[in-house]
C-alpha positions as CSV (number, residue, x, y, z in Angstrom):
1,X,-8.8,29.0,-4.2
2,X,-8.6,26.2,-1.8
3,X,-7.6,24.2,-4.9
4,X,-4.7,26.2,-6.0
5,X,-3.3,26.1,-2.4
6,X,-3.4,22.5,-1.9
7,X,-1.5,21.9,-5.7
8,X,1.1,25.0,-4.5
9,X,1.7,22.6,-0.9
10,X,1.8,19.3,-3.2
11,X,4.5,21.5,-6.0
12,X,6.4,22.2,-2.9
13,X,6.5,19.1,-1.0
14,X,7.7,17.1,-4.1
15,X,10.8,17.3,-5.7
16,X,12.0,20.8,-6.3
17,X,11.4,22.7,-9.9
18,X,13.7,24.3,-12.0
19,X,13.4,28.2,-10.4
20,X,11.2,26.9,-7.6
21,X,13.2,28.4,-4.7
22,X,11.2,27.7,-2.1
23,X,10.5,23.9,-2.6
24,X,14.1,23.4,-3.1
25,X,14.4,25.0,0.1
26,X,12.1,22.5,1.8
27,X,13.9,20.0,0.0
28,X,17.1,20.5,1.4
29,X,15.7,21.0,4.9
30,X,14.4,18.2,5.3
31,X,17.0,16.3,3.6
32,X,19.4,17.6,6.4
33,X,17.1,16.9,8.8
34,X,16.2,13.5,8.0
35,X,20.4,12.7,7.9
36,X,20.2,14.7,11.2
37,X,18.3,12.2,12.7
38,X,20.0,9.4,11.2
39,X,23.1,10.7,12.7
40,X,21.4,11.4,16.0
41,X,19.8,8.1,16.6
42,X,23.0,6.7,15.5
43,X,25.0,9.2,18.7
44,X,22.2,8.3,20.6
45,X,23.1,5.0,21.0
46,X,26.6,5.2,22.3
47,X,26.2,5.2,25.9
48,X,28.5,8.1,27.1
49,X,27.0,10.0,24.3
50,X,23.7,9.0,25.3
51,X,23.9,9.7,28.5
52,X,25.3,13.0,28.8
53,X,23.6,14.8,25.7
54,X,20.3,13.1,26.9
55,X,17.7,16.4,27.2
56,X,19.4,17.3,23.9
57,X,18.8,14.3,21.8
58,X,15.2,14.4,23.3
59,X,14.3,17.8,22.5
60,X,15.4,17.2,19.0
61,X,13.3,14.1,18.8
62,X,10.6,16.3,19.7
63,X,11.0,19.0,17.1
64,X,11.8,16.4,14.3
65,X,8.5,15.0,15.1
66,X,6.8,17.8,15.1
67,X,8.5,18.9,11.7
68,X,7.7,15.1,10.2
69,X,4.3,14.8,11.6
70,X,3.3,18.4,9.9
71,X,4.7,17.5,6.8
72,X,2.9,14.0,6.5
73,X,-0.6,16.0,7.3
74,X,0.2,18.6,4.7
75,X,0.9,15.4,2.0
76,X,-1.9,13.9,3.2
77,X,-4.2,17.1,3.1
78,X,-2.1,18.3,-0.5
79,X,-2.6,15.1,-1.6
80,X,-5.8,15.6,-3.3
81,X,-4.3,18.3,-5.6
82,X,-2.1,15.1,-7.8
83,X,-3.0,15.1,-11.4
84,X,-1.6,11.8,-12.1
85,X,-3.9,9.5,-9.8
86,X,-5.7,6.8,-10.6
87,X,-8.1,7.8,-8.7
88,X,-10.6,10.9,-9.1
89,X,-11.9,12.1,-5.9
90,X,-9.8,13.7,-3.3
91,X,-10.5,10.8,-0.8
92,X,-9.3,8.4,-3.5
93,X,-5.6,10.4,-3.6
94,X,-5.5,10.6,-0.5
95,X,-6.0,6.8,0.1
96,X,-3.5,6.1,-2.5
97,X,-0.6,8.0,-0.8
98,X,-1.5,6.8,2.6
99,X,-1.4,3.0,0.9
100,X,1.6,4.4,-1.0
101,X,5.9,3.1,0.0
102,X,6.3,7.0,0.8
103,X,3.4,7.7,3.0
104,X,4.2,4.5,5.0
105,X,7.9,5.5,5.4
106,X,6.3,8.9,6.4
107,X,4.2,7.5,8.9
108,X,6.5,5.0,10.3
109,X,8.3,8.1,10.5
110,X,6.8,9.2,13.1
111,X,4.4,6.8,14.7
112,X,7.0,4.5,17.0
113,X,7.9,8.1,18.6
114,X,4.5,9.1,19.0
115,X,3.6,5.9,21.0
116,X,6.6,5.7,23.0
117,X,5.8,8.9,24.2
118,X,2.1,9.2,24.9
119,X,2.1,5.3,26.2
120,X,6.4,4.8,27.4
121,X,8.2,2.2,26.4
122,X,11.2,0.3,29.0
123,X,13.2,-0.7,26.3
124,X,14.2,1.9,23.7
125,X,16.3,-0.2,21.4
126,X,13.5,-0.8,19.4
127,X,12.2,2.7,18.6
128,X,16.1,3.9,17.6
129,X,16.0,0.7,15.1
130,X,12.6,1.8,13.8
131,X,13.8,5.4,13.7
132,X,16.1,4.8,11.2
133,X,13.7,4.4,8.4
134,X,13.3,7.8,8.3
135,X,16.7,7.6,6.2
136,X,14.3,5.7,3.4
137,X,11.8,9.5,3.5
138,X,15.2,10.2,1.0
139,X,12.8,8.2,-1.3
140,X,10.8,10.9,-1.5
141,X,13.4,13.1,-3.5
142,X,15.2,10.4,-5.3
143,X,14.0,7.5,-7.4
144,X,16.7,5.0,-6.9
145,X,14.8,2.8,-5.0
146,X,12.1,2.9,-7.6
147,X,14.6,2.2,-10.1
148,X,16.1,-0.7,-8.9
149,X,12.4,-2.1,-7.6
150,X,11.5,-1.8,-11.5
151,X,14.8,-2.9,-13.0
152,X,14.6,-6.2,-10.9
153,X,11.3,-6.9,-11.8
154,X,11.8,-6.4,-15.9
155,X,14.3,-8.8,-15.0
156,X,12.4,-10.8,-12.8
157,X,12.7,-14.0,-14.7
158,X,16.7,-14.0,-14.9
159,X,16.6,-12.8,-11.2
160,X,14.9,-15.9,-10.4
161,X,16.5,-18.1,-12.5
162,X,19.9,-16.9,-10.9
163,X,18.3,-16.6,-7.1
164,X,16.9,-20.7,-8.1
165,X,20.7,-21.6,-8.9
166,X,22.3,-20.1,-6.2
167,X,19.5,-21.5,-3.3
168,X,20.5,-24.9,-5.2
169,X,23.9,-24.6,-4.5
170,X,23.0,-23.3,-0.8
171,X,21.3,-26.2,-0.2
172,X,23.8,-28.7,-2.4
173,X,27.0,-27.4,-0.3
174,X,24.9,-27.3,3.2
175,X,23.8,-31.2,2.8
176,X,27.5,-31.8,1.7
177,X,29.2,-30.1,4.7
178,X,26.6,-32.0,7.0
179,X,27.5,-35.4,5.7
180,X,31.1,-34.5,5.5
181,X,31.9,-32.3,9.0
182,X,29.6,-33.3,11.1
183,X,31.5,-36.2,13.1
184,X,35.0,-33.8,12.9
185,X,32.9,-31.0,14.1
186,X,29.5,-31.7,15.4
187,X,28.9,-28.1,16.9
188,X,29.6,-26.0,14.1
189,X,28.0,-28.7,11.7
190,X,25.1,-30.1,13.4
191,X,22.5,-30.2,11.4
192,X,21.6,-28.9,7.4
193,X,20.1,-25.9,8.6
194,X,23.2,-25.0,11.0
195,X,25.2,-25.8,7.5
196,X,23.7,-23.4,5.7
197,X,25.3,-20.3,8.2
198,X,28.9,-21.9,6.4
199,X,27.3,-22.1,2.9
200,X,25.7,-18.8,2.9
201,X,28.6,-17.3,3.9
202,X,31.1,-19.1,1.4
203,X,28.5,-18.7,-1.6
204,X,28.6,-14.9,-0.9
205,X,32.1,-15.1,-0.9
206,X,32.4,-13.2,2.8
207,X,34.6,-15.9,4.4
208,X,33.9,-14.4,8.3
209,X,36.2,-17.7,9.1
210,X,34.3,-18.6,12.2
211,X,33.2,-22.3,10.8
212,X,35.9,-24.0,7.8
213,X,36.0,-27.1,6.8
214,X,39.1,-29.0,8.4
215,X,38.5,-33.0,6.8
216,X,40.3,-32.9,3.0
217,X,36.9,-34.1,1.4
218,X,35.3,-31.0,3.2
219,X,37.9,-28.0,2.2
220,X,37.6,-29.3,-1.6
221,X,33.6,-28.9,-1.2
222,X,34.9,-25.8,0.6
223,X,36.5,-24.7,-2.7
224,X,34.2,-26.0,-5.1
225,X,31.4,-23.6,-3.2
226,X,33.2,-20.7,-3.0
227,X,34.0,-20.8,-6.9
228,X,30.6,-21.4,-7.4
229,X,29.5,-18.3,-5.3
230,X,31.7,-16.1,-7.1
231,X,29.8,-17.0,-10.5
232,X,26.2,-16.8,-8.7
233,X,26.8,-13.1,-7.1
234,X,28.3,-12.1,-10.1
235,X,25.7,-13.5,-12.8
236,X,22.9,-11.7,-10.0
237,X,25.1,-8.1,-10.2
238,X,25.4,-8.6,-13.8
239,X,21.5,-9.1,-14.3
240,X,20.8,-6.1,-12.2
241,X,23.6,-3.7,-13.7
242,X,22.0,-4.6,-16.9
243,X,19.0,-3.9,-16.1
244,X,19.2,-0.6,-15.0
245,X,21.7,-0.1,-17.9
246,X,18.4,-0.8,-20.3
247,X,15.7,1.3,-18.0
248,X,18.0,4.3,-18.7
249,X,18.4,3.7,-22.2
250,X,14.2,3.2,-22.5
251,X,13.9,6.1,-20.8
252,X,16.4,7.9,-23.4
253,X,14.3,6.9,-25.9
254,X,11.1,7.8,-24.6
255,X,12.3,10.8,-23.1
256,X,13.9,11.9,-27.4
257,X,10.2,10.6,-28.7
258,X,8.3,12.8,-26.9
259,X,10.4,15.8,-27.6
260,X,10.6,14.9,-31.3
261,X,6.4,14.4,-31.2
262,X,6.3,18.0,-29.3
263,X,8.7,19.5,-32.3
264,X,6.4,17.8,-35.3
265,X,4.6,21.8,-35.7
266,X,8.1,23.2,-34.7
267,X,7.8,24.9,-31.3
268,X,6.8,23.5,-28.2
269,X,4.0,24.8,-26.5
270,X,3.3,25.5,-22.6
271,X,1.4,22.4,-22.4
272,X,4.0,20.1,-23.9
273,X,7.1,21.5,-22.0
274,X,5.1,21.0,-19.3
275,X,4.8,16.9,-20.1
276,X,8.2,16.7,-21.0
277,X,9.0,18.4,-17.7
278,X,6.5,16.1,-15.7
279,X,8.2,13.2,-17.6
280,X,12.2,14.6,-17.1
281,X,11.2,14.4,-13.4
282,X,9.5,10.8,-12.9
283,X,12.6,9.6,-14.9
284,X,14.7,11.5,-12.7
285,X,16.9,12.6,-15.7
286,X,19.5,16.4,-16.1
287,X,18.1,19.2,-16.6
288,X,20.9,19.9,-18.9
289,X,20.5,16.8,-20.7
290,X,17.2,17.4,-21.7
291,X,17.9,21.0,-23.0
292,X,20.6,19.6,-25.0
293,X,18.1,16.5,-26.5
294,X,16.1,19.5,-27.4
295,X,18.9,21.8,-28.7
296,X,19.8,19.1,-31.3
297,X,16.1,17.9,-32.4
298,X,15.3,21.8,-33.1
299,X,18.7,21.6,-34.9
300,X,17.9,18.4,-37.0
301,X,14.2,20.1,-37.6
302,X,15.9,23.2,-39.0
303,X,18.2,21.9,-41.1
């Protein structure tokens, strides 16, 4: 019995089912809650608005901790119900989500709150900063962070091949601009390191303008940098776009495979939906492009 509760909390805490009403209620609540907050904190910080909606902004602290905090004690306590776990006993799962990105957003959640107020805390700039990780808790409804955390690292060795060039050319321009600028304008060039603020800035082609080159030698370094930036940024979002490009196709595949294995006695079974379904959510993929993946493999088995 206790069992079957604890999997019902976990089925409702995660992301929302299908006809599962109810977890797609707590879904959304707490979606709108944790952009609340964002928002909030965000307010909060304005002085005026600060000031004069003070109580307000605390008692709203208070209740979005107490709505954070029961939810990471129910995921904690559901926690044991996860099928998928490497680990067997319920301490184990529960271990693993504590250790997990989502349970340390959840608990950084809530923790800076918690000490500021049981111990206080002079300067509050800190705790707002902090508070705005709760916007990462979105992780725990959507997978893009996952995604691009996997595409990078199946690309890991043309990300670093690319990051390698483009620290070469940080460093290249930086020395350059010392040697060059430096007597024209020893404060803004005054050493490599102060260099590389110029070269950083020029490589990622943002130009703030605060520090240029002004000696001829120096603006055609000036150039030479920014072209070169523009090919380093765009060979890194070309390595990334194309690597989430080829996760979704992979998970097309694998996603058609398994419905094709599940159709090899023609009809899927309870068990089998249920896999696809298991696997449809970790991949994060449509509903309705999954029906139709399965509308024309039942079509292609029939004819």
């Amino acid at each position: 019995m206790m069992m079957q509760i604890q999997k019902r909390v976990y089925e409702i805490l995660g992301q929302a089912q299908g006809g599962d009403r109810v977890s797609r209620f707590v879904d959304r609540f707490l979606t709108i809650l944790i952009v609340s907050n964002v928002l909030a904190v965000s307010l909060e910080s304005v002085e005026s608005i600060g000031s004069a909606f003070r109580l307000e902004f605390a008692v709203f602290e208070i209740f979005s901790v107490i709505i954070f905090g029961s939810e990471y004690i129910l995921r904690l306590w559901s926690a044991a119900a996860k099928e998928d776990s490497a680990y067997k006993s319920s301490f184990g799962k529960r271990i693993e989500y504590i250790l997990s990105f989502n349970g340390l957003v959840d608990l950084a959640a809530i923790l800076p709150s918690l000490i500021s107020m049981f111990i206080g805390s002079s300067d509050l700039r800190w705790i707002r900063v902090v508070r705005l990780l709760r916007l990462l808790k979105m992780s725990n409804y959507s997978t893009a962070l996952e995604d691009l955390g996997s595409a990078i690292y199946e690309e890991r060795r043309s990300f670093l091949a690319a990051l390698y060039l483009f620290a070469l050319a940080l460093f290249i321009a930086s020395a350059l601009m010392y040697v060059l600028e430096h007597q024209a304008q020893p404060k803004a060039f005054a050493s490599i390191p102060e260099s590389m603020w110029w070269a950083l800035i020029t490589l990622t082609t943002v130009g703030y303008g605060d520090v240029s080159p002004i000696t001829p030698l120096g603006k055609m370094v000036g150039a030479l940098t920014a072209l070169i930036g523009v090919c380093t940024v765009a060979l890194l979002t070309g390595i990334i776009a194309s690597a989430f490009t080829s996760q979704i196709e992979k998970r097309k595949v694998l996603m058609k495979a398994e419905i094709a294995a599940a159709f090899s006695d023609g009809i899927i079974m309870d068990a089998e939906l249920k896999k696809i379904e298991d696997m449809r959510r970790r991949f994060n993929m449509n509903e309705d492009h999954i029906a139709a993946i399965i509308e024309i493999i039942s079509d292609g088995k029939k004819r």
